[in-house]
MINU-861595 format. One record per residue (C-alpha): residue number from 1; x, y, z. Coordinates in steps of 0.2 Angstrom, whole numbers, always signed. Last residue first. Example, Ala and Ser with C-alpha at 12.3 -4.5 7.8 and 13.67 -1.06 7.14 Angstrom:
! residues 2
+-----+-------+-------+-------+
| pos |     u |     v |     w |
+-----+-------+-------+-------+
|   2 |   +68 |    -5 |   +36 |
|   1 |   +62 |   -22 |   +39 |
+-----+-------+-------+-------+
END
This chain:
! residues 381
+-----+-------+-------+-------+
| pos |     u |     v |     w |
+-----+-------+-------+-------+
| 381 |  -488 |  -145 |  +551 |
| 380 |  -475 |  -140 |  +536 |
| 379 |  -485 |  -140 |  +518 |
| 378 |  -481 |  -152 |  +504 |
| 377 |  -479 |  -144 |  +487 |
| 376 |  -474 |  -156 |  +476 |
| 375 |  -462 |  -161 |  +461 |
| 374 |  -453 |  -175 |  +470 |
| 373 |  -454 |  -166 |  +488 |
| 372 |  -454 |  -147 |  +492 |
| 371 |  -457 |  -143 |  +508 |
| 370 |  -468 |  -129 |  +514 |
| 369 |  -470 |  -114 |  +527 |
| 368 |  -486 |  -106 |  +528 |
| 367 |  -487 |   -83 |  +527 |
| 366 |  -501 |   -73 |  +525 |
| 365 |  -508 |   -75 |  +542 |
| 364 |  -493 |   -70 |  +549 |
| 363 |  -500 |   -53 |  +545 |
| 362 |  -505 |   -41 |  +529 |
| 361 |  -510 |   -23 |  +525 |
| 360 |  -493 |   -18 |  +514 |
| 359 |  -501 |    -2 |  +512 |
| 358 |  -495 |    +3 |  +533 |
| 357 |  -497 |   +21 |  +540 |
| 356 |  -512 |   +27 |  +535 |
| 355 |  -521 |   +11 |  +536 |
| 354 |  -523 |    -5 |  +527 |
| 353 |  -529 |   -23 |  +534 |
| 352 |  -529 |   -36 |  +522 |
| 351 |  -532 |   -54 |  +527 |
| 350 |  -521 |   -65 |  +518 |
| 349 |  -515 |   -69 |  +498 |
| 348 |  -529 |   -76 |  +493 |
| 347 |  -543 |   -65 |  +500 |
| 346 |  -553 |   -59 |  +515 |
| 345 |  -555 |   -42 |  +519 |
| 344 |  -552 |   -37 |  +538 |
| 343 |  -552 |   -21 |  +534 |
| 342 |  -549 |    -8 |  +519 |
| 341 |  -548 |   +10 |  +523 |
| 340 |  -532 |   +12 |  +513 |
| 339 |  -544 |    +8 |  +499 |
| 338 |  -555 |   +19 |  +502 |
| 337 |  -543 |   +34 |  +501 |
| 336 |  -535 |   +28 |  +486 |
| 335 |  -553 |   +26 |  +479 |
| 334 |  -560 |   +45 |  +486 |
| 333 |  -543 |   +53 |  +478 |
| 332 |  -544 |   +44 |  +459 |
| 331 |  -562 |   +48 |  +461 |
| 330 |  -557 |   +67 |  +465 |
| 329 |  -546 |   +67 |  +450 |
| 328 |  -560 |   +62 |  +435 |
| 327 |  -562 |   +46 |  +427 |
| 326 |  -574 |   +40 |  +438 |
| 325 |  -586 |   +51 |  +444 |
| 324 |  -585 |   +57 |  +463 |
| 323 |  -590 |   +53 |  +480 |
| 322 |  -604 |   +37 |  +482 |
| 321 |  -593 |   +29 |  +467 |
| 320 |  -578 |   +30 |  +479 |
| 319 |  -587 |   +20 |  +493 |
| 318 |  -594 |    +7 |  +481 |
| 317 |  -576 |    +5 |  +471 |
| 316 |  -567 |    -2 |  +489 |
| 315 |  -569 |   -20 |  +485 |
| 314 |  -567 |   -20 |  +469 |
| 313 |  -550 |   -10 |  +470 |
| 312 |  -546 |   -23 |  +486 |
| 311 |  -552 |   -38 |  +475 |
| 310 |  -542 |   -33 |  +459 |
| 309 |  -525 |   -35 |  +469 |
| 308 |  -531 |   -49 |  +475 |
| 307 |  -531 |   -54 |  +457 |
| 306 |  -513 |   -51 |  +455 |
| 305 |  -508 |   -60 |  +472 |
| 304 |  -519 |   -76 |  +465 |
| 303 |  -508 |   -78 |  +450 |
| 302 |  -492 |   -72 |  +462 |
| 301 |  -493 |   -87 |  +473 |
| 300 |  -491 |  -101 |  +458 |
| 299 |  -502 |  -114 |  +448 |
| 298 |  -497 |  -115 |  +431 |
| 297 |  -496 |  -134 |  +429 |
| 296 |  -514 |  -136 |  +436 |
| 295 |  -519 |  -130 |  +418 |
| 294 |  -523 |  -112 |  +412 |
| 293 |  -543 |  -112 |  +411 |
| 292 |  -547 |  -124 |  +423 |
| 291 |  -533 |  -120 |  +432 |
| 290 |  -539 |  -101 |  +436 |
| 289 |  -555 |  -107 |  +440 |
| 288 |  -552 |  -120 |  +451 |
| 287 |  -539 |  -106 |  +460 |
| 286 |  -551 |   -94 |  +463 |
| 285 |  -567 |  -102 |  +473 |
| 284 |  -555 |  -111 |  +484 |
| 283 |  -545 |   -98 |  +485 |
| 282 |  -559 |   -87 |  +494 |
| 281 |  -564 |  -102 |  +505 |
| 280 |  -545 |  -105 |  +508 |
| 279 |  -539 |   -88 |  +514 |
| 278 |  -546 |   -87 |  +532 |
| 277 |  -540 |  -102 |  +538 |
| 276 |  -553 |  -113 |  +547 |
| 275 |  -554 |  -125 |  +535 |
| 274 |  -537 |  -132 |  +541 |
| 273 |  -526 |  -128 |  +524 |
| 272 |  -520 |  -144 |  +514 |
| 271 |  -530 |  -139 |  +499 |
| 270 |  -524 |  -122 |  +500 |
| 269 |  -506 |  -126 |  +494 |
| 268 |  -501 |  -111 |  +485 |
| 267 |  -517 |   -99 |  +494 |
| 266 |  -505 |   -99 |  +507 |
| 265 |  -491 |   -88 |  +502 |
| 264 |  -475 |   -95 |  +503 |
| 263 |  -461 |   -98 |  +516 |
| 262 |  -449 |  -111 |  +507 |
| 261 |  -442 |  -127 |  +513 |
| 260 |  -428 |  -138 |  +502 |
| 259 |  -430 |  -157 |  +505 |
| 258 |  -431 |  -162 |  +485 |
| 257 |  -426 |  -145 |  +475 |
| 256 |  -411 |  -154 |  +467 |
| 255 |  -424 |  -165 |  +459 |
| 254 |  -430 |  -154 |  +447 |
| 253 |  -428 |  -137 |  +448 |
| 252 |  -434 |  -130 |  +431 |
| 251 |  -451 |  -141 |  +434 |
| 250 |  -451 |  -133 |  +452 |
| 249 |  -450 |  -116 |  +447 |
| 248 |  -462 |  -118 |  +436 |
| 247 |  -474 |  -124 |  +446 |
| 246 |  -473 |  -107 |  +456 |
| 245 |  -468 |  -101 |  +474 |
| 244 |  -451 |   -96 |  +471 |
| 243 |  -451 |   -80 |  +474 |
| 242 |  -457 |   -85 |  +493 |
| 241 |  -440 |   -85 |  +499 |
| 240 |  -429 |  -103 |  +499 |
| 239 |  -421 |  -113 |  +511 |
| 238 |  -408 |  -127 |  +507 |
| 237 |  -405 |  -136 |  +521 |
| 236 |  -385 |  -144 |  +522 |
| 235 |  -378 |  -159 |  +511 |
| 234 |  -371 |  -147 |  +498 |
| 233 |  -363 |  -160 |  +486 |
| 232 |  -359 |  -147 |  +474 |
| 231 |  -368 |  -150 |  +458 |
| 230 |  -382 |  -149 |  +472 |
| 229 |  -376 |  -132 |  +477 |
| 228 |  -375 |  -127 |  +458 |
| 227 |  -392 |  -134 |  +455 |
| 226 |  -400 |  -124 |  +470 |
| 225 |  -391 |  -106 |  +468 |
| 224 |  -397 |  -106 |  +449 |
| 223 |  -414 |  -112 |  +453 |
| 222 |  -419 |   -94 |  +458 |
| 221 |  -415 |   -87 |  +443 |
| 220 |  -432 |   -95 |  +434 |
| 219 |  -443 |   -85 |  +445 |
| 218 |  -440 |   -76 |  +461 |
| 217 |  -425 |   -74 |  +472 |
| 216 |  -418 |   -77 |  +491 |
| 215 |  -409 |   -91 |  +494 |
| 214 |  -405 |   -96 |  +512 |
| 213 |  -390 |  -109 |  +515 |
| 212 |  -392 |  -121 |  +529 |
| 211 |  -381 |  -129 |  +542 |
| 210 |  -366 |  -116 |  +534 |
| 209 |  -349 |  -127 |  +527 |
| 208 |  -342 |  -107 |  +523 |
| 207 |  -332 |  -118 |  +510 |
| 206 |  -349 |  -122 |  +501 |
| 205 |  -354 |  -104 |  +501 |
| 204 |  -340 |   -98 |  +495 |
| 203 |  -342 |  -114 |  +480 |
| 202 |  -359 |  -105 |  +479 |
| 201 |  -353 |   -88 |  +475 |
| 200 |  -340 |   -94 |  +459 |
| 199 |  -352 |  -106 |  +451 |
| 198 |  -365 |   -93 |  +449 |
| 197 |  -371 |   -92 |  +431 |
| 196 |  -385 |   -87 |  +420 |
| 195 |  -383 |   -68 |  +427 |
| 194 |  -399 |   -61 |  +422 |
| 193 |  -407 |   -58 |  +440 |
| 192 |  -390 |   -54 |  +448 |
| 191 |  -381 |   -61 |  +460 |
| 190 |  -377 |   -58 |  +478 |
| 189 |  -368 |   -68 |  +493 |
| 188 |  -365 |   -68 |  +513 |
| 187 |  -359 |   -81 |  +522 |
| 186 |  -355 |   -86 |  +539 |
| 185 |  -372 |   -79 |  +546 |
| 184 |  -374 |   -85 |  +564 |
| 183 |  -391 |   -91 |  +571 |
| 182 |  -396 |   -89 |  +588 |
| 181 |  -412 |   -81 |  +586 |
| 180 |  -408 |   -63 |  +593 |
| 179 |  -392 |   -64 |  +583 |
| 178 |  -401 |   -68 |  +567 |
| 177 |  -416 |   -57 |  +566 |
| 176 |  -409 |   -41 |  +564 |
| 175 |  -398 |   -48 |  +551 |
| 174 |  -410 |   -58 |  +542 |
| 173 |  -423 |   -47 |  +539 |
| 172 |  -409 |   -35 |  +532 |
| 171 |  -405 |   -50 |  +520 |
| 170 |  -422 |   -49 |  +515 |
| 169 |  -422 |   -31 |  +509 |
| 168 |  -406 |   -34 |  +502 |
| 167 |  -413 |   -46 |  +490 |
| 166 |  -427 |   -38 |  +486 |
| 165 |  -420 |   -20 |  +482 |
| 164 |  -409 |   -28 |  +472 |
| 163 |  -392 |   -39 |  +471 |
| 162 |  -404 |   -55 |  +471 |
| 161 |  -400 |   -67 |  +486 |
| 160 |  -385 |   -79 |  +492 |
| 159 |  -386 |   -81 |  +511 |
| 158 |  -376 |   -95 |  +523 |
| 157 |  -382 |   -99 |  +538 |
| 156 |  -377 |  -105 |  +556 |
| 155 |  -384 |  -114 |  +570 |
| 154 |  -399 |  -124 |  +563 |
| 153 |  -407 |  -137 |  +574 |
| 152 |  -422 |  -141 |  +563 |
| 151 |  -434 |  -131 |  +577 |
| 150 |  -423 |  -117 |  +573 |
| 149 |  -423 |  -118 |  +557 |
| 148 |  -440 |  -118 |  +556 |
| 147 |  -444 |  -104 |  +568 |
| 146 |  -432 |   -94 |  +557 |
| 145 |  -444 |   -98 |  +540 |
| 144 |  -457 |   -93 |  +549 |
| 143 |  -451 |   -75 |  +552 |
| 142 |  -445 |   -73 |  +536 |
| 141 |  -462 |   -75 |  +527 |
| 140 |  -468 |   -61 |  +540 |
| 139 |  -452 |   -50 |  +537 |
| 138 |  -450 |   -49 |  +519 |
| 137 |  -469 |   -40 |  +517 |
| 136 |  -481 |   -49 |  +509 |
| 135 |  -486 |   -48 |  +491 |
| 134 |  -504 |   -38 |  +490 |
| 133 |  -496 |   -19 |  +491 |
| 132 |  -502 |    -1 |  +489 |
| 131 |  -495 |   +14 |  +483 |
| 130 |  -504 |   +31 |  +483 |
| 129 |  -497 |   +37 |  +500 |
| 128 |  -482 |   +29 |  +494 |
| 127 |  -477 |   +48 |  +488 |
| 126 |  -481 |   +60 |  +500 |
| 125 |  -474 |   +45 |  +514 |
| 124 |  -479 |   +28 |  +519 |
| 123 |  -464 |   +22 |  +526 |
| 122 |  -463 |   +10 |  +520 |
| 121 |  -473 |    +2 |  +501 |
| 120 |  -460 |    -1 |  +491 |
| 119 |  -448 |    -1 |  +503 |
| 118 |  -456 |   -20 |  +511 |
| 117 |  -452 |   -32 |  +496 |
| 116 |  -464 |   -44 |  +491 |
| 115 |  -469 |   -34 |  +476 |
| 114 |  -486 |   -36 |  +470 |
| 113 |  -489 |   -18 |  +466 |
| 112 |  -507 |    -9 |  +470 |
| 111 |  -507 |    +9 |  +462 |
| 110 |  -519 |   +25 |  +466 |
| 109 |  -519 |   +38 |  +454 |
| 108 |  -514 |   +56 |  +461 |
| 107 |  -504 |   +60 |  +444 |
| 106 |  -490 |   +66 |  +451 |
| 105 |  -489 |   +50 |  +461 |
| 104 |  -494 |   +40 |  +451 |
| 103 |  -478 |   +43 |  +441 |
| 102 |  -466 |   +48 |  +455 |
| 101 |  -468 |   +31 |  +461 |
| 100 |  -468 |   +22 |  +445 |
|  99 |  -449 |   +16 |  +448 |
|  98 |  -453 |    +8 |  +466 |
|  97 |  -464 |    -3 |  +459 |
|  96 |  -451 |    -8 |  +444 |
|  95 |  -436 |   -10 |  +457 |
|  94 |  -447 |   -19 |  +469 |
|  93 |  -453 |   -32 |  +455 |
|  92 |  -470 |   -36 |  +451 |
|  91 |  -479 |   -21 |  +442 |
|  90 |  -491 |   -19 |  +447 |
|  89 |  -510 |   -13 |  +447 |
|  88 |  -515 |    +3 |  +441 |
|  87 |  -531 |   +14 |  +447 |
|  86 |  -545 |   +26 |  +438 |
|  85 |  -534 |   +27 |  +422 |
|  84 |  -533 |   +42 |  +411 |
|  83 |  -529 |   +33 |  +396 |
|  82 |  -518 |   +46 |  +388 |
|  81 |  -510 |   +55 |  +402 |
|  80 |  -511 |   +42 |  +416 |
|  79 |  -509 |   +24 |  +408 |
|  78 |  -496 |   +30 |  +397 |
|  77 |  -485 |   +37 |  +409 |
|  76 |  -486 |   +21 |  +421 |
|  75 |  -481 |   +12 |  +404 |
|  74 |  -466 |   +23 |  +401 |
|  73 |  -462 |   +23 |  +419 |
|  72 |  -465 |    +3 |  +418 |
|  71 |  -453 |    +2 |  +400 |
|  70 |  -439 |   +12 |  +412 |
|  69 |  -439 |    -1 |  +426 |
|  68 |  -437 |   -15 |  +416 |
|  67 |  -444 |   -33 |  +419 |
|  66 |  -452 |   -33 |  +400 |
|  65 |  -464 |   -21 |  +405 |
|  64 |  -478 |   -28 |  +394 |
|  63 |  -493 |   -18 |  +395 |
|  62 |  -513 |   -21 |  +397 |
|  61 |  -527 |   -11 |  +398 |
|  60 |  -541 |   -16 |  +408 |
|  59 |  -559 |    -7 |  +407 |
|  58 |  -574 |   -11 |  +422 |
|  57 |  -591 |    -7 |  +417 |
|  56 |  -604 |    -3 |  +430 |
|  55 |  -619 |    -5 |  +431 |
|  54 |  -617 |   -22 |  +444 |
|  53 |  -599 |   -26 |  +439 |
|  52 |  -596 |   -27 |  +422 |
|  51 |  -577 |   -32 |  +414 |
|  50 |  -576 |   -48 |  +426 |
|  49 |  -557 |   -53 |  +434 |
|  48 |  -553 |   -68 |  +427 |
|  47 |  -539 |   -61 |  +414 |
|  46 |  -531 |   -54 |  +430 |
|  45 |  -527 |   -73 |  +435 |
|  44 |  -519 |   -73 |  +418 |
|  43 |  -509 |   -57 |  +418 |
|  42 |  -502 |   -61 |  +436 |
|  41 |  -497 |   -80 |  +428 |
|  40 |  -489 |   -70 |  +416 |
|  39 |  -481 |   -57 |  +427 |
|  38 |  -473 |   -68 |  +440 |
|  37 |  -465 |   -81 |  +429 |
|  36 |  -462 |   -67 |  +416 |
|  35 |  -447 |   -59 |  +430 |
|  34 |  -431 |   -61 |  +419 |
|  33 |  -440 |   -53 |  +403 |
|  32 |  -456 |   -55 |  +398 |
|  31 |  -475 |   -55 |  +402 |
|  30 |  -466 |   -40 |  +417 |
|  29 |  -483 |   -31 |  +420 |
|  28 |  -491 |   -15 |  +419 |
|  27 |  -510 |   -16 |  +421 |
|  26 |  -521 |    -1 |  +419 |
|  25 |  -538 |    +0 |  +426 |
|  24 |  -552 |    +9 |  +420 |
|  23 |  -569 |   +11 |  +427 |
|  22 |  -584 |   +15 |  +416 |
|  21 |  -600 |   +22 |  +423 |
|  20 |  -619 |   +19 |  +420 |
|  19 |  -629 |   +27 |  +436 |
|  18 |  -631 |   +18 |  +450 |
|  17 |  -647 |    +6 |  +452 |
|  16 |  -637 |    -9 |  +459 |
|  15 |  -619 |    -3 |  +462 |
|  14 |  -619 |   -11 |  +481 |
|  13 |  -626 |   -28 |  +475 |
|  12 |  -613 |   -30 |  +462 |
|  11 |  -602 |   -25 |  +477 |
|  10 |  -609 |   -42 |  +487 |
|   9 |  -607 |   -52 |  +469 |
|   8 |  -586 |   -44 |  +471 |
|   7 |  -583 |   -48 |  +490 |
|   6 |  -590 |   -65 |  +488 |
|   5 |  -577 |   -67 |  +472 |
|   4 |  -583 |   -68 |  +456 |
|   3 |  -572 |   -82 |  +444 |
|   2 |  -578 |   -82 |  +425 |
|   1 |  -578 |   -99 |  +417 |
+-----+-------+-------+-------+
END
């Protein structure tokens, strides 16, 4: 079953009568390593996206970059000099995003990452100027994660996140946010995404006694923190960053996960959405197909991130095919600059709105907050 988006059969529409083209895309993505949650379920969704659109054709080529910063260059290299892309989507890690810069750069090829974290794409300067973003920034899942400690009655916090661009870049959300909110920080605490062990931080954390303790990671690794508090007899809230927002997460989680909240994307639990969010008629033509084809068990924010990904390069092809040939430089130019024209365009992750000054394109829009109960994603009214 092949998923089209509204967006994509109204571009069919749009290339109707052009000339035969081919447009390739590369897709460098972390299938293994510490991050493979994120980039399989990426790989999947992307597995969806059609190979003809109207006349025409649409090539991806995908890598592995094992979670590592310098297979991502090596595969950003490869994608420009000897497949001569047209675009690149990923990687899914800041470090990784962050590491092809200089890449895409150079080679004036427009990228779209799925990193979370906000440096990858701010300030938008000569060299973010080609990279784009579909994961929402720290600061709008953070924001309603503060409204619901407050409302809970939270007065102070302990932190334990990723030693990265990730987890500092929440942990700075958190910073500026805390004083004005009322919330004290009594503990502060870093691990590492292949660390397999953090007994020695989360007994800190557990003598700081906080209200709540904030975890911020993806994948796998962000169940460390959980177990070892509940090993511990933590009694406070656990909350968690939108890293976490995957089945597989839950089934490595278990039961200590019961009564921890999360800020996620929406399209995670888009069946309980009011009909009048934006997101849930495009993901609810998405995700049926995706779990059709890979099972219910693999549902997860960053399969749909990935395809939006596809959607804003779909989306914007029929302005660039109107200036220039794909393959060459000046198509490469006319689709970065069409797709920083992108507005209002409706998709899983949110409502994307870029400009010249902000790639990351979303708003509180992109942003629910959810509890986990017995295996289930429950969404906060």
């Amino acid at each position: 079953m092949k998923f089209l988006s509204t967006v994509m059969l109204g571009s069919m529409m749009a290339f109707a009568g052009s000339a035969h083209a081919q447009v390739k895309i590369g897709i460098t993505l972390p299938i293994s390593g510490p991050a493979a949650t994120l980039g399989i379920g990426s790989r999947n969704a992307l597995s969806l996206a059609p190979t003809k659109v109207g006349d025409v054709d649409v090539q991806f080529i995908v890598l592995d970059d094992a979670t590592d910063t310098t297979r991502t260059v090596v595969n950003a290299r490869k994608f420009v000099d000897e497949e001569h892309v047209d675009a690149i989507i990923g990687s899914a890690t800041a470090q990784q995003c962050l590491a092809e810069l200089e890449v895409i750069a150079a080679a004036k090829t427009p990228a779209i990452c799925n990193s979370a974290t906000k440096s990858v794409t701010d300030p938008v300067d000569d060299k973010r100027r080609w990279i784009f973003k579909t994961a929402a920034n720290d600061a709008i899942m953070a924001g309603p994660l503060i409204k619901h400690m407050q409302s809970h009655g939270v007065k102070t916090i302990g932190f334990i996140g990723f030693d990265d661009a990730y987890g500092e870049g929440w942990l700075k959300e958190l910073n500026q946010r805390a004083s004005g909110e009322n919330l004290k920080i009594v503990d502060v605490e870093r691990y590492a995404r292949r660390d397999v062990d953090v007994t020695g931080q989360v007994l800190k954390l557990v003598s700081a006694n906080p209200d709540a303790v904030l975890i911020v990671g993806s994948g796998s690794p962000a169940t460390l923190p959980v177990l070892a508090l509940s090993q511990r007899g933590y009694k406070g809230t656990v909350y968690l960053s939108s890293g976490v927002a995957s089945m597989d997460f839950l089934r490595i989680g278990g039961r200590a996960l019961n009564g921890a909240v999360a800020g996620v994307g929406p399209n995670l639990v888009w069946e309980q959405l009011p009909d009048s969010n934006p997101t849930k008629a495009i993901t609810a033509k998405f995700m049926p197909a995706y779990e059709e084809k890979f099972g219910k068990e693999n549902r997860s924010n960053f399969a749909p991130q990935a395809y939006d990904a596809w959607i804003i390069i779909q989306n914007a092809l029929p302005a660039a095919m109107a200036k220039a040939k794909p393959g060459t430089e000046a198509f490469r130019v006319a689709l970065r600059d069409a797709i920083e024209a992108t507005h209002e365009l409706d998709a899983n992750s949110g409502v994307f709105n870029f400009s010249p000054t902000d790639h990351a394109g979303l708003d509180e829009r992109a942003a629910v907050v959810v509890r986990i109960d017995n295996g289930k994603w429950i969404l906060e009214k």
